[in-house]
N, C-alpha and C positions, 0 to 999 in steps of 0.2 A: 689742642683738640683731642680728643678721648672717641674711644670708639662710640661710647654711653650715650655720648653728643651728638651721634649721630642716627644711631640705631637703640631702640627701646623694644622693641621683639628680635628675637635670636632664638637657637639652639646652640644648648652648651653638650648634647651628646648625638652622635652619629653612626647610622651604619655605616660601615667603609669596606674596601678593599678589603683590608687586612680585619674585618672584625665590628662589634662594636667598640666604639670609642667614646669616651666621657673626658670631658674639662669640668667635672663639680670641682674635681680638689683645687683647682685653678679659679672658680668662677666662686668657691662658696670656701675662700677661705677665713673660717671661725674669728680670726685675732681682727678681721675686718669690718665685722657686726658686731654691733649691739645686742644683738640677740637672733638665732636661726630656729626654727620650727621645724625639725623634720619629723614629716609625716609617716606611719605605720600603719598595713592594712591591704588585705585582698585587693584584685579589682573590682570596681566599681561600688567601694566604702564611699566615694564621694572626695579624695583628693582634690583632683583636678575644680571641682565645682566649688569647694571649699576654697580654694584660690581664687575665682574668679567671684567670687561672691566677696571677699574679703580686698581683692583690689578694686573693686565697685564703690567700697565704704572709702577708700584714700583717693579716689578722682576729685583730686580739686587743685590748684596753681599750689598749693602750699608743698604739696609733696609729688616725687619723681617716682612712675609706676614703672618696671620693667615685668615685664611677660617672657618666657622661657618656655619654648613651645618643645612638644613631644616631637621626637624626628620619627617618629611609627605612625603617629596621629596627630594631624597638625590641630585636631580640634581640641584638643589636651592639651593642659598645662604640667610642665615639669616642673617650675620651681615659679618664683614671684618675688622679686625687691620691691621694698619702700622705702625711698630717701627720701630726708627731708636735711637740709643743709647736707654737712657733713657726715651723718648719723644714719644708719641704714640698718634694715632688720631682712630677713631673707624666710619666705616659707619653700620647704623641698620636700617632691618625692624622695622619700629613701630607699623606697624598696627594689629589688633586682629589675631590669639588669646595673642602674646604679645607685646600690645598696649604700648607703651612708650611714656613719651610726658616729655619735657622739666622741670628741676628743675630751672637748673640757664641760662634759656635763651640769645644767642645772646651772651653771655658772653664764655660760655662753649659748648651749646647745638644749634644748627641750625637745623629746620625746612627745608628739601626739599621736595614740595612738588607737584611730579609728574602729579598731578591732572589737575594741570593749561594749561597740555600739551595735555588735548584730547578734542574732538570735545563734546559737551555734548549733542549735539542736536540728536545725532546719541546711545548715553544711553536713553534717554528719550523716543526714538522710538520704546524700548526692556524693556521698563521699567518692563512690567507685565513676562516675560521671565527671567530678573535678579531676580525680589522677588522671584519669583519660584525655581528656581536654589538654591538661597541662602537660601532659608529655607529647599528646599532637605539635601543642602547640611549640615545646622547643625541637621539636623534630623538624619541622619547615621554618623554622630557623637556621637549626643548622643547616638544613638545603638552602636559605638564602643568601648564607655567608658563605659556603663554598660556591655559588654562582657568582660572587661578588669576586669572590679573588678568581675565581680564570678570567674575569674581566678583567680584572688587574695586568695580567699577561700580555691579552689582546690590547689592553690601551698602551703598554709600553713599545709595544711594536708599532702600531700606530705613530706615535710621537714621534720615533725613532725617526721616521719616515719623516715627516713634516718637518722636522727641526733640521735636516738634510736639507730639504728643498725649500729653506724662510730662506730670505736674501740679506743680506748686510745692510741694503738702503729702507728696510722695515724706521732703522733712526731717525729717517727724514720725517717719518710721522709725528715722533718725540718732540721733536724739535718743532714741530708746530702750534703746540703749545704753551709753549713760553712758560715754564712751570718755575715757581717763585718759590722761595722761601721766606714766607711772614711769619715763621714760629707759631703757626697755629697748632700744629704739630708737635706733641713733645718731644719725640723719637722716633725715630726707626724701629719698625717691632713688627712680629707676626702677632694677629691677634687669635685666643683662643675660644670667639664666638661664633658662630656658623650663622651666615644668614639662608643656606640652603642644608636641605636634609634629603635623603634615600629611604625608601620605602614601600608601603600597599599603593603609593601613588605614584611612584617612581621619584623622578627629583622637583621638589616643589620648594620654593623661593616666598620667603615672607617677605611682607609687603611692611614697610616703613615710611614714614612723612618726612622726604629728607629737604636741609635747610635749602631755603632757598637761592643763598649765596653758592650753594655749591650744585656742579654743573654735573647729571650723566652723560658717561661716553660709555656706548654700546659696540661689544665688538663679534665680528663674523663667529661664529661657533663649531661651523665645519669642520669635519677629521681632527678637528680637537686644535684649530687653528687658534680661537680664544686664550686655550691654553700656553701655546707656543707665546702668544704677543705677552700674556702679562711677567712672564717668568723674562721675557726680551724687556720690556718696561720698566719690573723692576730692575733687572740690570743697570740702565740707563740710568735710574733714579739717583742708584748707589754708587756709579760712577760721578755722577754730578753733584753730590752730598744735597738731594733732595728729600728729607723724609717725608716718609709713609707710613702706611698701614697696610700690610697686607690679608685679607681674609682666607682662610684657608677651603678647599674642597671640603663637604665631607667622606668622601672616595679616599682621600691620602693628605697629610699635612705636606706633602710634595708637593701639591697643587694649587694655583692661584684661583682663589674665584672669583675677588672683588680687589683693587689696590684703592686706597683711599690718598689722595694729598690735599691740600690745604684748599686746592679751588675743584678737585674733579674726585669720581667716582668711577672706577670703571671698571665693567663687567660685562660677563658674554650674552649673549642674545641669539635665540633659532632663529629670528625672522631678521626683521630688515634691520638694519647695523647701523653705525657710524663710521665704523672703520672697514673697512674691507679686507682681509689680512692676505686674502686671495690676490691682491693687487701685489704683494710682496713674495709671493711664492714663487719658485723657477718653476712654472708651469710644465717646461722639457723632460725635467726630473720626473712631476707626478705623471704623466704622460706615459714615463716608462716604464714607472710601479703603480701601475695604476688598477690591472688586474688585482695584483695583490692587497693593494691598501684600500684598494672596494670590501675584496673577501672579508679581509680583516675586521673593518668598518663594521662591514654588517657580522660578523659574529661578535665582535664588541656590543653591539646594541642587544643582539639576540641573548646575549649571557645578562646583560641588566634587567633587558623583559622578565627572564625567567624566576631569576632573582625577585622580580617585584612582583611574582606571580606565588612563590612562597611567602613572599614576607603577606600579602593579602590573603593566604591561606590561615596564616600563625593570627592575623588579625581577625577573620572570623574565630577562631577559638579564644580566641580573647575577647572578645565583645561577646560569645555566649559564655565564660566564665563571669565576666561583669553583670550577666542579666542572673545569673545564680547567688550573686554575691548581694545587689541590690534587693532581689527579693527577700533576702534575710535581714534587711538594714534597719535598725530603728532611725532615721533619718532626723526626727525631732531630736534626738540626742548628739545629732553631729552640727545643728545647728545651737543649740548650746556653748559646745565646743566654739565656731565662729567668735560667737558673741564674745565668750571669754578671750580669746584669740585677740578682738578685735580691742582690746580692752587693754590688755598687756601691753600689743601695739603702740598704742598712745602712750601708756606711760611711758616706753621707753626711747618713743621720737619728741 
C-alpha cells in the first residue's frame, strides 16, 4: 500500500515551528516524470486556476489526479499529478517561497511562464504600491514564524508533562487491535505528505475518500495527548515488526499526525474520540502540575492564535497583490497556454 492509495489531496509544503518547510524536492523528483511544468508568474497570473482547469480535462477512470493544496490557502493549488499506469507528468508552483527552477531542462523540466501574459505597463503604474504590499506582506510573516517557534517551546514543555503522567498500560489499547501483517504495506517509512497544514486559518485538515476496507480510529487531542499515544503506537508497531506509515505534523517532523497500517488509520480529533488517552494518564501526577500545564496549555494556543493572526495579515496583502496582478492579465492568453499544456499532456501519457 502506498501512501497515493490512500490519499489523492495533501500538502507537500508547511508552516512549522521551525519555519517554512517544503518536500517538492522529495514529492517532485524530475528522474520520476515524464515531464514537470513548472509554473512562473506574480500572484494572481492564474497558476493555481491553470491547474485546476487542466485537472478537470484528466477526470476520467483512465487517469489518477492528485491535488497538492497551498498550506497558506487551502483554496489554491500548489502543484497537480497526472498518472496514468506507470507514467506521470506533474504541473508546479515554482515560485517563492518554494521556488523551483529547472535541473534537466527542456528535456524533463518546461519553464511556463505566465508573466509574458500581462500588460506590464499597467505594474509599473503601481510599482510603489506592490513594493509596499510585498514587504507588508513578508514582514507578518516574519511575525508569524517567530510566533510559531515560541510555540514550539511551549509545546515541548507541555509534552514533557504528559509523557510523565502516560502510564505503561496505554499497550492494553494496542493490543486490542489485533494488528496483522498482510504486506499491504511495503515498509516502514515516514511519509513526506501532509494531510494538515497551519495558517490564515489555523490548522486545517484535508478531506480524502478513504477505502473502505480501511477503518478510522480517532484519538483524544487534549494537552497534546494525541500526540503522546501515536509516538507510544508507533513504538509498539516497531516493536512487533508491524509496518506503517507514519504522517508527519506540519509544526515538526517530530510529530505524529496520522499512522497508517494495513487495516486502521489513526488520528487526533478535538471532539469526541475513540480512544480516550485520558483513561491512561496518572491522573495524580496532572493533578499536581496542573497549574502549570493549564498556564502552559493556554500560552501554547495563544502563541498559535497570534501566529494565525499574521499569517491572515500576510494573506490580505497577498490577495490585494493578486487583484493588482489579475487586473494587468491578459487571461485569453493563459488559456492558450492550457490548451497547449493540455496537449503536450497526452502526448506524453
Amino acid at each position: 500500500m502506498k501512501f497515493t492509495d490512500i490519499y489523492k489531496n495533501y500538502f507537500v509544503a508547511a508552516n512549522g515551528f521551525d519555519g517554512f518547510k517544503s518536500y517538492f524536492d522529495y514529492e517532485f523528483n524530475p528522474l520520476e516524470y515524464e515531464k514537470i511544468f513548472i509554473l512562473k508568474g506574480g500572484p494572481g497570473t492564474g497558476k493555481s486556476s491553470l491547474m485546476k482547469k487542466t485537472a478537470g480535462e484528466f477526470k476520467s477512470n483512465e487517469y489518477d489526479i492528485y491535488n497538492i493544496y497551498c498550506s497558506s490557502d487551502i483554496n489554491s493549488l500548489d502543484g497537480l499529478i497526472i498518472k496514468k499506469g506507470n507514467k506521470k507528468i506533474a504541473i508546479l508552483d515554482g515560485t517563492a517561497p518554494h521556488t523551483c527552477d529547472p535541473s534537466y531542462p527542456g528535456c524533463i523540466e518546461c519553464i511556463v511562464n505566465l508573466g509574458e501574459n500581462w500588460d506590464e505597463s499597467k505594474l509599473e503604474e503601481k510599482r510603489d504600491y506592490i513594493t509596499s504590499l510585498t514587504k507588508q506582506k513578508k514582514e507578518n510573516y516574519i511575525k508569524a514564524y517567530k510566533a510559531l517557534n515560541n510555540a514550539k517551546y511551549l509545546y515541548i514543555s507541555v509534552n514533557q508533562i504528559m509523557k510523565n503522567a502516560l502510564r505503561d498500560s496505554i499497550y492494553s489499547v494496542f493490543e486490542k487491535y489485533n494488528f496483522k501483517d498482510t504486506s499491504k504495506i511495503e515498509r516502514t517509512r515516514k511519509e513526506h505528505r501532509l494531510t494538515d497544514a497551519f495558517g490564515k486559518d489555523g490548522l486545517v485538515k484535508i478531506s480524502n475518500d478513504l477505502p473502505s476496507e480501511i477503518k478510522t480510529v480517532t484519538i483524544e487531542s487534549k494537552y497534546q495527548s494525541a500526540d503522546i499515544f501515536m509516538q507510544s503506537l508507533a513504538d509498539y508497531l516497531t516493536d512487533k515488526n508491524i509496518p506503517y506509515i507514519t504522517v508527519p505534523s506540519p509544526l515538526s517532523d517530530e510529530i505524529i499526525s496520522e499512522i497508517i497500517t494495513d487495516e486502521y488509520i489513526f488520528k487526533s480529533s478535538p471532539d469526541s474520540a475513540d480512544i480516550k488517552v485520558s483513561e491512561y494518564i496518572n491522573q495524580e501526577y496532572i493533578s499536581n502540575n496542573e497549574k502549570m500545564l493549564d498556564n502552559l496549555w493556554q500560552s501554547y494556543k495563544n502563541m498559535l492564535e497570534l501566529s494565525k493572526e499574521y499569517f491572515t495579515y500576510a494573506s490580505k496583502k497577498h490577495f490585494a497583490l493578486e487583484e493588482i496582478y489579475i487586473s494587468a492579465m491578459n487571461f485569453q492568453k493563459n488559456d492558450t497556454v492550457i490548451t497547449d499544456l493540455i496537449h503536450s499532456i497526452r502526448n506524453h501519457l
